[in-house]
FILUMNU-541124 format. One record per residue: residue in one letter; x, y, z of N, C-alpha, C in turn. Coordinates in steps of 0.02 Angstrom, whole numbers, padded with zeros to 5 digits, always signed. Layout:
AXYZXYZXYZ/...
***
This chain:
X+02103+04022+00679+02037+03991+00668+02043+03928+00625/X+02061+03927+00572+02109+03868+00530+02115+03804+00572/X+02170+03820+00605+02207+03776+00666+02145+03741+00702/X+02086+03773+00726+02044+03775+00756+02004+03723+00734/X+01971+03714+00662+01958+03671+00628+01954+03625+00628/X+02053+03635+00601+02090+03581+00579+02094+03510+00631/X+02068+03543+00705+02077+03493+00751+02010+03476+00765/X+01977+03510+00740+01896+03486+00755+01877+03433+00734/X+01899+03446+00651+01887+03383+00622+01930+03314+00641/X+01995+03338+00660+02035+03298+00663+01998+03241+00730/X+01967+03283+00769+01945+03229+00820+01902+03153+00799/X+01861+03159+00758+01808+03131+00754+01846+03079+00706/X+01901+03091+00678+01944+03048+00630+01976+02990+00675/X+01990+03050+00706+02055+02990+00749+02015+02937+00822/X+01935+02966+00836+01890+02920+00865+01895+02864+00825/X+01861+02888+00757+01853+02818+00721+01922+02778+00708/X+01984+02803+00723+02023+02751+00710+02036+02718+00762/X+02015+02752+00810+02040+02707+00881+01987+02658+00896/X+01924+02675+00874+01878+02607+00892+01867+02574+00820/X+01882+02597+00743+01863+02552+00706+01934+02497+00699/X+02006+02515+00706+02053+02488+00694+02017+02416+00730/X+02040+02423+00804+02033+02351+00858+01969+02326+00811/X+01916+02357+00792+01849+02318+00762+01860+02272+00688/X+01917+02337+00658+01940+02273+00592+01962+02220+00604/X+02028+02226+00647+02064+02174+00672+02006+02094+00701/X+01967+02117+00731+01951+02060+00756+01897+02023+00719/X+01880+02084+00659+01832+02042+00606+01872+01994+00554/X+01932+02004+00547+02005+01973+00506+01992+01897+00551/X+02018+01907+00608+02043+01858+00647+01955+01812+00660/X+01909+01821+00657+01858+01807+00656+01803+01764+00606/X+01835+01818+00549+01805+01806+00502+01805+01700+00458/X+01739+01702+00436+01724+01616+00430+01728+01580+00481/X+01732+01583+00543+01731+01564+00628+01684+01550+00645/X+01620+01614+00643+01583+01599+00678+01511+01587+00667/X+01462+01554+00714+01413+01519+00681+01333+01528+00732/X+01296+01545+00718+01217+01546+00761+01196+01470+00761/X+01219+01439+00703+01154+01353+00697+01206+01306+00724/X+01199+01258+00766+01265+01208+00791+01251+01174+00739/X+01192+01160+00695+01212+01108+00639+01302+01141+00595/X+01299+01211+00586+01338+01218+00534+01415+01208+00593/X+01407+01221+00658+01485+01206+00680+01507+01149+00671/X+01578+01159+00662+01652+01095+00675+01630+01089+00731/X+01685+01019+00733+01693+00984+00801+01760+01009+00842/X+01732+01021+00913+01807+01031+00928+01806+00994+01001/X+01851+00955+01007+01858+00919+01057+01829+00964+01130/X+01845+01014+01133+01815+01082+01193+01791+01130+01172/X+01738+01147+01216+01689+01176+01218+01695+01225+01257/X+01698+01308+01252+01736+01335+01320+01671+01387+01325/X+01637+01378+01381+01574+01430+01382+01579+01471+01413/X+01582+01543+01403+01610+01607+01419+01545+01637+01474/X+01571+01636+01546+01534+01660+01603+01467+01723+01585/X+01455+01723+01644+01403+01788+01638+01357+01786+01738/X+01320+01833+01702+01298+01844+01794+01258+01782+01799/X+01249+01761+01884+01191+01736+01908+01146+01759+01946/X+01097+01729+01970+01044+01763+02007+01034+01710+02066/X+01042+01714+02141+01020+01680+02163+01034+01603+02162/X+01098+01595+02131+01147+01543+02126+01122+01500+02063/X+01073+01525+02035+01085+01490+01965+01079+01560+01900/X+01091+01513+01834+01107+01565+01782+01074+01608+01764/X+01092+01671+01744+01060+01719+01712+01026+01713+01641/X+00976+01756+01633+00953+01713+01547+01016+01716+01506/X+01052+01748+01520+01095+01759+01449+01150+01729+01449/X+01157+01685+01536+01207+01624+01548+01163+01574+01530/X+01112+01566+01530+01057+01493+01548+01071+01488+01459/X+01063+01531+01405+01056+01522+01342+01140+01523+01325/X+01166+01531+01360+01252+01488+01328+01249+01434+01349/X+01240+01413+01422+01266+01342+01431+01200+01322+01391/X+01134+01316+01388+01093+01291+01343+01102+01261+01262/X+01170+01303+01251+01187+01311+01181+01252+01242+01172/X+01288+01268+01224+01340+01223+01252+01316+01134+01244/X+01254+01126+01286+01215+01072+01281+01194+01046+01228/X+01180+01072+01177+01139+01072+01102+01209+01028+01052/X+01261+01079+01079+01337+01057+01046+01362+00995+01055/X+01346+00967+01138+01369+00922+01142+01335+00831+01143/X+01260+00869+01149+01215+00825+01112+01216+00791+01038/X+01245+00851+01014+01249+00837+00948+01338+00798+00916/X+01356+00801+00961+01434+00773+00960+01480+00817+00948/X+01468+00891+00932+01510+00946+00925+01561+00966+00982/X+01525+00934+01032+01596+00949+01086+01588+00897+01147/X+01652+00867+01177+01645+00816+01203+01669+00863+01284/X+01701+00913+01309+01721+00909+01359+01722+00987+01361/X+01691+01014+01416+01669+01089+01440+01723+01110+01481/X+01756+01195+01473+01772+01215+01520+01723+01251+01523/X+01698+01284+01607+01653+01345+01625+01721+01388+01647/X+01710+01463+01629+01758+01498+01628+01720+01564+01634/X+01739+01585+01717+01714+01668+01741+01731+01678+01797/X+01707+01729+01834+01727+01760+01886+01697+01707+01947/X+01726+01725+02019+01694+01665+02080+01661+01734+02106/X+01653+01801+02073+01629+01845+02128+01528+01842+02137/X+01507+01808+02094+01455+01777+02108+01451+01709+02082/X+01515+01671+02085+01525+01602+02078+01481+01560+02013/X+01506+01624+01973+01500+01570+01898+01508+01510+01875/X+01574+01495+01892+01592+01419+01858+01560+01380+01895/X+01540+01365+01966+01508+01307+01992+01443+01327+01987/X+01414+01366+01954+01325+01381+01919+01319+01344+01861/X+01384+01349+01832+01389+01337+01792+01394+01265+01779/X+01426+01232+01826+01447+01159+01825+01395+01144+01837/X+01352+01151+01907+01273+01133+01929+01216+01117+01888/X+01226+01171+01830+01160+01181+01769+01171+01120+01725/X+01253+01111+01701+01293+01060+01630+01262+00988+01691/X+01289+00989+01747+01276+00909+01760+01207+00921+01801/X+01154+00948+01820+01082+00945+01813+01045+00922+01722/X+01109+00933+01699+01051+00907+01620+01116+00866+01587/X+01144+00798+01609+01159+00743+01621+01234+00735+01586/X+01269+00796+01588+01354+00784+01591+01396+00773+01642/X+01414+00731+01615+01468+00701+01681+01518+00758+01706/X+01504+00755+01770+01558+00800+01813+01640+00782+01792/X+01667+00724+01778+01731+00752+01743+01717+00768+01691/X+01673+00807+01653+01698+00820+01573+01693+00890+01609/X+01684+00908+01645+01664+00985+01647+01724+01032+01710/X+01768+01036+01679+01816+01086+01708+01801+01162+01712/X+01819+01178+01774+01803+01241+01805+01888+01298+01807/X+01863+01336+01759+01909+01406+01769+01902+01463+01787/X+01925+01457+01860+01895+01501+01907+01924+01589+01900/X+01949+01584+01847+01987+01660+01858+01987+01681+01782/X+01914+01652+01761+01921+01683+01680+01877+01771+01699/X+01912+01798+01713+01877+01859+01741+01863+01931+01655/X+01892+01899+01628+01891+01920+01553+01903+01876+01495/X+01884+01898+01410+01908+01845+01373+01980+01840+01369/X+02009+01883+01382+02076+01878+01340+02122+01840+01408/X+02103+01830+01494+02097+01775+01537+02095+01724+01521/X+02009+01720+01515+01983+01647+01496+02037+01609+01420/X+02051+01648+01378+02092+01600+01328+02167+01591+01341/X+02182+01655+01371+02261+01643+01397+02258+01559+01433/X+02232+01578+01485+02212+01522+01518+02190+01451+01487/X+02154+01459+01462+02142+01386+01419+02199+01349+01386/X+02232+01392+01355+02323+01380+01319+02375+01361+01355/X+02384+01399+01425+02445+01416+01462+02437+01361+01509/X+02355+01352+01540+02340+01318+01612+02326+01246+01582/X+02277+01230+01533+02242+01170+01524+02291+01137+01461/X+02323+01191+01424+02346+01145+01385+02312+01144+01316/X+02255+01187+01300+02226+01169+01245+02238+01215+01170/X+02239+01183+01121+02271+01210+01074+02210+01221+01022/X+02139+01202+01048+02096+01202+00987+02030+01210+01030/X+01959+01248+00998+01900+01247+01062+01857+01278+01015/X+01810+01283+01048+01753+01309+01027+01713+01361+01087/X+01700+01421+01062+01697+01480+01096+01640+01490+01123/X+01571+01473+01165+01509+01468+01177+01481+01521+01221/X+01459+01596+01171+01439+01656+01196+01375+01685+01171/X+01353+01733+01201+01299+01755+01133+01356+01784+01081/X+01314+01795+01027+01334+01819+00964+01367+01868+00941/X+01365+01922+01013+01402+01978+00991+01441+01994+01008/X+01453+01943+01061+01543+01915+01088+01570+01865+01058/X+01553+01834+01036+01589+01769+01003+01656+01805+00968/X+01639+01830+00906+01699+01867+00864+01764+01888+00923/X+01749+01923+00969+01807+01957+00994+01831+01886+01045/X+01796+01844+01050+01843+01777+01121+01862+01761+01027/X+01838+01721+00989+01877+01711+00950+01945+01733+00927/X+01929+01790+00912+01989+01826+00885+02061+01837+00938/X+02028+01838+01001+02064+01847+01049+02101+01768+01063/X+02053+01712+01056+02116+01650+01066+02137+01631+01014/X+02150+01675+00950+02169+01661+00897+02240+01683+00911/X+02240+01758+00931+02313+01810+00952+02332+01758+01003/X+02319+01731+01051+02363+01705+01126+02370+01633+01077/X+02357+01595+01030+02394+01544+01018+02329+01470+01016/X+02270+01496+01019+02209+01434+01037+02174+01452+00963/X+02184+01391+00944+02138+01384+00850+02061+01383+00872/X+02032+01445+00882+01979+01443+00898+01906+01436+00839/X+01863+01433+00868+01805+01436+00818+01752+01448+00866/X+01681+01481+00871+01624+01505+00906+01562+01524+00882/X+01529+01476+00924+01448+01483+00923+01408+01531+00950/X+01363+01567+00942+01338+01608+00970+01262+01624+00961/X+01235+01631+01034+01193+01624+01043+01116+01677+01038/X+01076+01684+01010+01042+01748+00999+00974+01741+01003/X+00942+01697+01050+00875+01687+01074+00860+01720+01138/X+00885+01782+01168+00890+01821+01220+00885+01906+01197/X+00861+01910+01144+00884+01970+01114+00832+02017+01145/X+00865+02033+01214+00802+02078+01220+00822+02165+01230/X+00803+02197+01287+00812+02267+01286+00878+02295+01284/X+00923+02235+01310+00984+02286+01344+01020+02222+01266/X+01005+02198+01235+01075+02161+01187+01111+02229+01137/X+01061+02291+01116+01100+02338+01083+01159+02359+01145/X+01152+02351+01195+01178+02422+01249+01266+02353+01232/X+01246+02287+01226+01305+02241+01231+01341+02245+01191/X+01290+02270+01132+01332+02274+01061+01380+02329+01056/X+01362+02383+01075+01393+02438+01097+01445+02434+01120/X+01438+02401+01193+01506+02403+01220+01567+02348+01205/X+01539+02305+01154+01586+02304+01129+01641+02304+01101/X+01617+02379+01078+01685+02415+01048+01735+02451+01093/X+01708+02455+01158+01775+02465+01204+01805+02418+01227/X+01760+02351+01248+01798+02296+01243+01838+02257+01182/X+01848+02281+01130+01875+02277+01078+01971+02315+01101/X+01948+02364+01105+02008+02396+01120+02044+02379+01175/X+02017+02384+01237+02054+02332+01279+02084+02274+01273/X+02045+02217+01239+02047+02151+01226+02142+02180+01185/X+02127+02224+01119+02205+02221+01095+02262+02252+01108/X+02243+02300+01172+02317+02322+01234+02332+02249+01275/X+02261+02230+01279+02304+02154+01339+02349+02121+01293/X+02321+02098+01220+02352+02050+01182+02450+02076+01172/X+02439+02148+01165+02501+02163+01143+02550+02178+01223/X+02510+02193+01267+02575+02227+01342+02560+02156+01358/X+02525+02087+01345+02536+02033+01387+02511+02025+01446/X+02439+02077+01471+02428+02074+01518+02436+02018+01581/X+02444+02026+01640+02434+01970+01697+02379+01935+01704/X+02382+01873+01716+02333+01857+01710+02330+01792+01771/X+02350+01805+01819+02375+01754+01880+02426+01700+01870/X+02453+01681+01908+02500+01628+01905+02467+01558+01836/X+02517+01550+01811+02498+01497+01763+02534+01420+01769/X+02502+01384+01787+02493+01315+01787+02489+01282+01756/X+02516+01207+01745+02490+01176+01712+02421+01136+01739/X+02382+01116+01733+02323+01077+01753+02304+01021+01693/X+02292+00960+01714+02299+00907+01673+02204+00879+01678/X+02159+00931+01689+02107+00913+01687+02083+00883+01619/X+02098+00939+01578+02064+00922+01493+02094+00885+01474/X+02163+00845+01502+02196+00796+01434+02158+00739+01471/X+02137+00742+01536+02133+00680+01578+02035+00664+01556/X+02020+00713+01549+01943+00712+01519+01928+00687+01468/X+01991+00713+01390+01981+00701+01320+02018+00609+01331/X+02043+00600+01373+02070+00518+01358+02013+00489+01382/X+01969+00502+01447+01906+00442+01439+01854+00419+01411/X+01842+00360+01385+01811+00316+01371+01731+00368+01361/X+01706+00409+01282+01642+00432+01292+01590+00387+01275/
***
């Protein structure tokens, strides 16, 4: 009966270490990063706005209020050159491109990464494919921390804005799952997950040299 206990309790211990560990970690790697007001963000030459669903070939509210945010950044001079970065299975990145140059960015500043199908993708990718060593993370708020933290581990000096004028029924259910995407996010970082063939692509150096 002892024994019996002893593992009872033991369960609820070793839950919390398996979802609070990945949760410390990425508040470390996070931490002083991230920001709700674009007055208080740095500048970072890129701007990398982290996908989400669409409807009917344009954005979802909770895509329409990143790239919205994205816009605010680069109005304000905080970022000169966009990647859109998500899945093509309801063709994110060119919703995405459509919305940035419908509200008057130039189609070369705005590079499309068609296979950011996750964060720890989307930043691999940004490093490995584009070349970039520095960005700014453009999510709602309760992702920001973990793309941060996550292109912090793959090698991208990140920093992230996040967005929280959408807060409606389902943002607890996001917050939540979080924490399993937490844990995932730090098996990919450490087994190196695949993440498709890696390229170089000379979009962003060829974007950051023209004439703004």
């Amino acid at each position: 009966m002892r024994k019996f206990w002893r593992v009872l309790l033991a369960l609820p211990l070793t839950a919390l270490l398996v979802v609070g560990i990945p949760w410390l970690v990425i508040q470390l790697f996070a931490v002083g990063r991230t920001w709700t007001n674009v007055d208080d963000a740095p500048y970072r030459d890129v701007g990398m706005v982290m996908g989400a669903a669409t409807v009917n070939g344009r954005p979802s509210g909770y895509l329409q209020a990143r790239l919205d945010l994205a816009l605010r950044l680069w109005e304000e001079g905080k970022i000169s050159v966009f990647i859109v970065t998500g899945s093509t299975s309801d063709d994110e990145p060119a919703v995405m491109r459509n919305y940035l140059e419908e509200h008057g960015v130039d189609p070369l500043d705005i590079i499309e990464d068609e296979y950011g199908n996750s964060s720890y993708s989307s930043c691999v990718r940004a490093k490995e494919i584009f070349g970039v060593d520095e960005l700014t993370v453009i999510s709602q708020s309760y992702h920001v921390p973990r793309t941060v933290a996550t292109c912090r581990m793959v090698g991208v000096d990140a920093v992230g804005v996040g967005d929280e004028t959408v807060k409606n029924a389902v943002w607890r259910d996001y917050e939540w799952r979080e924490l399993g995407a937490n844990m995932k996010m730090i098996y990919d970082v450490i087994m190196k997950t695949d993440v498709g063939t890696l390229y170089y692509d000379s979009s962003v150096d060829e974007a950051l040299a023209r004439p703004k």
